[in-house]
LODREN-160974 format. One record per residue (C-alpha): residue in one letter; y negated, x, z. Coordinates in steps of 0.05 Angstrom, whole numbers, padded with zeros to 5 digits, always signed. Example, Ala and Ser with C-alpha at 12.3 -4.5 7.8 and 13.67 -1.06 7.14 Angstrom:
REM residues 2
a+00090+00246+00156s+00021+00273+00143
REM end
This chain:
REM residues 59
x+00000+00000+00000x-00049+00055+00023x-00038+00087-00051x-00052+00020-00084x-00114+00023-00049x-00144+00087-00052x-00123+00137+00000x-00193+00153-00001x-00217+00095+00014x-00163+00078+00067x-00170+00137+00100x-00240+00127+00104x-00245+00055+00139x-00184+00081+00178x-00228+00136+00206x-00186+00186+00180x-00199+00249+00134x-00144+00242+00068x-00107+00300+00088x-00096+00260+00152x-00071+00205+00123x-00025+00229+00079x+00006+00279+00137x+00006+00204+00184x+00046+00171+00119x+00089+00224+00094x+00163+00229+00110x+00153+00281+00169x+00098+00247+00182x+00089+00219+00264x+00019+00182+00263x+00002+00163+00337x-00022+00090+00359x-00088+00098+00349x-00081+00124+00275x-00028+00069+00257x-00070+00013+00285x-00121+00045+00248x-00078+00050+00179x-00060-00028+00188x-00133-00044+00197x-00155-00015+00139x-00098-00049+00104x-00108-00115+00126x-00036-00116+00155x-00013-00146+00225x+00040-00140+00265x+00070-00181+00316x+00121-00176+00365x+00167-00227+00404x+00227-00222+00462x+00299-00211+00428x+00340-00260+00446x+00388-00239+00499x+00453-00224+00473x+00488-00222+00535x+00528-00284+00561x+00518-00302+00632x+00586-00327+00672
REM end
């Protein structure tokens, strides 16, 4: 998504420098919270999360 964009441009409203976001996005890459929220942001992507259901049965 952030190369359909622009990595430029993503990086910029991320508040990231290019080189940043393409080291956050690579492979090896291990963005921290900060930059991912960032990332999403700039992408116009959310995330939510919910309780698994318990998989355990109770006697």
């Amino acid at each position: 998504m952030a190369k359909a964009r622009g990595m430029a441009e993503t990086a910029e409203q991320a508040g990231l420098t290019r080189p940043a976001l393409y080291k956050a996005l690579s492979e090896k890459g291990n963005p921290n919270l900060a930059s991912l929220l960032g990332i999403m942001k700039a992408l116009g992507v959310k995330v939510s999360f919910q309780l698994a259901p318990e998989t355990a049965t109770q006697p």
